[in-house]
C-alpha positions as CSV (number, residue, x, y, z in Angstrom):
1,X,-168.7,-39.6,101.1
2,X,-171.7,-37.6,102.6
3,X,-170.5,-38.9,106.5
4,X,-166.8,-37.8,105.3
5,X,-168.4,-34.8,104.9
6,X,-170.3,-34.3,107.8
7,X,-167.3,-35.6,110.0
8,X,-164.6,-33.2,108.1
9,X,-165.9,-29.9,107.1
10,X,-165.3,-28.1,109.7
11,X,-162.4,-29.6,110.5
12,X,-160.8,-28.9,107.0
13,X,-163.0,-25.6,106.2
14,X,-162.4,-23.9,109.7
15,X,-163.3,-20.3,108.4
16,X,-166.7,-22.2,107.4
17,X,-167.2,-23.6,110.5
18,X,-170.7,-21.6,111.5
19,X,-172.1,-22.9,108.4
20,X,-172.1,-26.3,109.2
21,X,-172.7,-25.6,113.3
22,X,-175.0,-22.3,113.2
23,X,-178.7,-22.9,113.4
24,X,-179.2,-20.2,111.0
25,X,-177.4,-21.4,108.5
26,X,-178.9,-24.6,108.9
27,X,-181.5,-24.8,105.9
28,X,-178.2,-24.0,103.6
29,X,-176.1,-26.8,105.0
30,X,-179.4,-29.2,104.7
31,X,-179.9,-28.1,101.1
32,X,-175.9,-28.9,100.4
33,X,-176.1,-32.1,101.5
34,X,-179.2,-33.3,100.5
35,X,-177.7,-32.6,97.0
36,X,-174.8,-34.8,98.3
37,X,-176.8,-37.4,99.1
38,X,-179.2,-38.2,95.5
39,X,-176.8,-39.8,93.7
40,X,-178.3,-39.1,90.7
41,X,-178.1,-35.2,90.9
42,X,-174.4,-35.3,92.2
43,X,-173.7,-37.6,89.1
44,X,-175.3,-34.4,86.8
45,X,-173.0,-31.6,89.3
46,X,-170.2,-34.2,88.2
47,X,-170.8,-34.5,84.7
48,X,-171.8,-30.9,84.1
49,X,-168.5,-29.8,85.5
50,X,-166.3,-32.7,83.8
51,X,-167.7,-32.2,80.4
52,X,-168.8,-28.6,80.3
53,X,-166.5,-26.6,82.5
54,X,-169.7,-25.8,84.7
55,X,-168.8,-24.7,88.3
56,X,-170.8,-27.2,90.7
57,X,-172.1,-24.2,92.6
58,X,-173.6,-23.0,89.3
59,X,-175.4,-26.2,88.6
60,X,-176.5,-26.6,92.6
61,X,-177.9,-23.4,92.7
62,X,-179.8,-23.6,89.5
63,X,-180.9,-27.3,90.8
64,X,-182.5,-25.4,93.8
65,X,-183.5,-22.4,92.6
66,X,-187.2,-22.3,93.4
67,X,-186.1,-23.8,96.8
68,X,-183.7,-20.7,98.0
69,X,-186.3,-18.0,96.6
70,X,-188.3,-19.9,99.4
71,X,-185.1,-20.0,102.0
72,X,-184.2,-16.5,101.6
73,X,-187.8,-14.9,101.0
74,X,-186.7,-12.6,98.3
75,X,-187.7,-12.8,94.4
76,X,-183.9,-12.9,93.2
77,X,-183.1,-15.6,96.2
78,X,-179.6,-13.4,96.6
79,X,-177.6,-15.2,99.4
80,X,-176.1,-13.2,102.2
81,X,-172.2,-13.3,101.2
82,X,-171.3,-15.9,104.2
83,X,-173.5,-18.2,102.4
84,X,-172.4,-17.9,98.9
85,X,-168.6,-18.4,100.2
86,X,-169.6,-21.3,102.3
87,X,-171.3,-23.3,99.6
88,X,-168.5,-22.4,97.4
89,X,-166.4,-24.3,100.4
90,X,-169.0,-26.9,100.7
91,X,-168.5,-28.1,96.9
92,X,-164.5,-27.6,97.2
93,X,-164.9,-29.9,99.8
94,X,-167.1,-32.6,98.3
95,X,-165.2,-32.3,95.0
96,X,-161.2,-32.1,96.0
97,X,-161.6,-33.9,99.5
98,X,-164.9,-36.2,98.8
99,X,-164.0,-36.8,94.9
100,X,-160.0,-36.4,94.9
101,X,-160.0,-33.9,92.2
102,X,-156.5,-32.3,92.1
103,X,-156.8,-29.1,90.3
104,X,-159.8,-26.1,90.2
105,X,-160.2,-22.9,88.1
106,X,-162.4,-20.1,89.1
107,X,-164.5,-18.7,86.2
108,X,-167.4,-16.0,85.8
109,X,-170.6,-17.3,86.0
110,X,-173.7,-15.4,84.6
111,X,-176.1,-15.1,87.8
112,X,-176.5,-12.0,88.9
113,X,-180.3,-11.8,87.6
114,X,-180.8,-14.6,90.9
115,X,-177.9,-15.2,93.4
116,X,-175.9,-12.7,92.8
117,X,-173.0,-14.8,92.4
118,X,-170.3,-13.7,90.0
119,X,-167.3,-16.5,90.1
120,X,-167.3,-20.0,90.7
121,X,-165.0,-22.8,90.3
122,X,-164.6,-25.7,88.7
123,X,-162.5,-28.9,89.3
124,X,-160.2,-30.6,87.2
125,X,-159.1,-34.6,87.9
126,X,-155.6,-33.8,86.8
127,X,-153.0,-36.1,88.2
């Protein structure tokens, strides 16, 4: 799934194309699909969303936390808004085109204290 990825996203997710391509978005992309690629933290995004109705941009940035105070250089690690869309994008893409989910909702998620991030989606299997 990860080279599908790679190969696809800007492809599919053409609006998003600089965060895949752009060297300064480059530490963001690395972070998405290092998260991709431990099979054991996808398979917690997965569950977390299946289960619980989590949004897997919720449970990514939690995940990472510590590692975007670091990226961004700010105590509150809010993401400029490019970013935030485009890892919104990134987990549509791993989820709908990587996982074949059929269906999504977009919720409120509680992160403004870090992130700044006030919706998310979900994804639902569906048929």
């Amino acid at each position: 799934m990860e080279r599908y990825i790679e190969e696809n996203f800007s492809e599919i997710y053409t609006h998003f194309r600089e965060f895949q391509e752009n060297k300064e978005y480059e530490a963001y992309w690395e972070k998405c699909m290092e998260a991709v690629k431990d099979k054991e933290l996808l398979s917690h995004i997965v569950f977390c969303n299946d289960l619980f109705c989590i949004p897997p941009v919720k449970s990514f940035l939690t995940y990472y936390k510590s590692d975007f105070i670091t990226l961004t250089g700010k105590d509150n690690a809010e993401l400029p808004i490019f970013v935030k869309k485009s890892i919104g994008a990134f987990w549509g893409m791993v989820f709908k085109f990587g996982l074949k989910y059929k269906n999504q909702k977009s919720v409120s998620v509680s992160m403004n204290e870090y992130f700044k991030v006030k919706t998310a989606t979900y994804f639902i299997k569906g048929e």
